[in-house]
C-alpha positions in Angstrom: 52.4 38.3 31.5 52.2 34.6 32.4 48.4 33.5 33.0 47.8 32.8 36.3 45.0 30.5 37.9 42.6 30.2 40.6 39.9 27.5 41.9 36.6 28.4 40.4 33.7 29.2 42.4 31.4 26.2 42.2 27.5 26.6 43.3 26.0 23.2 44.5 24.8 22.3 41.5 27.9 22.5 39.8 29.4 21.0 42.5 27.1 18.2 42.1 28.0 17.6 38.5 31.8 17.6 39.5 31.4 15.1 42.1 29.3 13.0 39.2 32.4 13.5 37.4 35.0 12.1 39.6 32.8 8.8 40.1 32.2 8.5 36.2 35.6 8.7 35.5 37.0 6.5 38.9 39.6 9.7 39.5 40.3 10.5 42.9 40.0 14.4 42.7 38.5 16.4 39.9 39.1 20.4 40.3 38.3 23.4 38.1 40.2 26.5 37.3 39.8 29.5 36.4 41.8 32.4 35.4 42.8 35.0 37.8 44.7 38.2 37.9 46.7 36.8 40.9 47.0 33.0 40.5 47.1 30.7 43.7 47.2 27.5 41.9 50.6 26.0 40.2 52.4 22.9 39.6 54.3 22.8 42.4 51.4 23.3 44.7 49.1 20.8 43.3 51.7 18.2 43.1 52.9 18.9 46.9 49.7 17.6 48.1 50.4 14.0 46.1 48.6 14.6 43.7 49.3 14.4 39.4 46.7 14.5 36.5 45.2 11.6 35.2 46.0 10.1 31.5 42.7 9.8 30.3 41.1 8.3 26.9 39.2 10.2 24.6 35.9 9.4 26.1 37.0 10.8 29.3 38.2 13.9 27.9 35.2 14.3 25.9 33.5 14.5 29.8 35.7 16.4 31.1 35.4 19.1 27.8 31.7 18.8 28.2 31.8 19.8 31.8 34.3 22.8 31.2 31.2 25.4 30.0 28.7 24.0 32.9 31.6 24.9 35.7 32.5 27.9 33.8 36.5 26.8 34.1 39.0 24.3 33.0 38.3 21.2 34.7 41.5 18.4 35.3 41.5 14.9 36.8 44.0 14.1 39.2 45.0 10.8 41.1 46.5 10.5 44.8 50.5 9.8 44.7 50.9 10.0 48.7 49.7 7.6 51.0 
């Protein structure tokens, strides 16, 4: 069966430290998944709404690892494509 994925619940705090996230690492969207039995999240989707991940160094991965158990998902910068 093919894992599928889902947008994580965030509570504000977690929230907060996404946000922090986005503005540390100048991205234009940060967003967290998690796994879910019936997946509303794929390629195809995220990239219809302009959007593609961000090549980052490996200080900015390091964040983003760091962030991954405090949001309790995997967590991917993306910038804007679409005007």
């Amino acid at each position: 069966m093919r894992d599928s994925w889902g947008y994580a619940d965030l509570d504000p705090r977690q929230l907060a430290l996404v946000t922090e996230a986005e503005r540390t690492l100048e991205t234009d969207v940060v967003m967290v998944y998690k796994p879910a039995r019936w997946g509303t999240i794929d390629s195809e989707t995220v990239s219809a709404e302009g959007l593609r991940p961000v090549e980052l160094d490996a200080t900015q991965l390091e964040c983003l690892q760091g962030l991954e158990p405090l949001v309790g998902g995997v967590v991917v910068a993306y910038e804007r494509t679409l005007v």
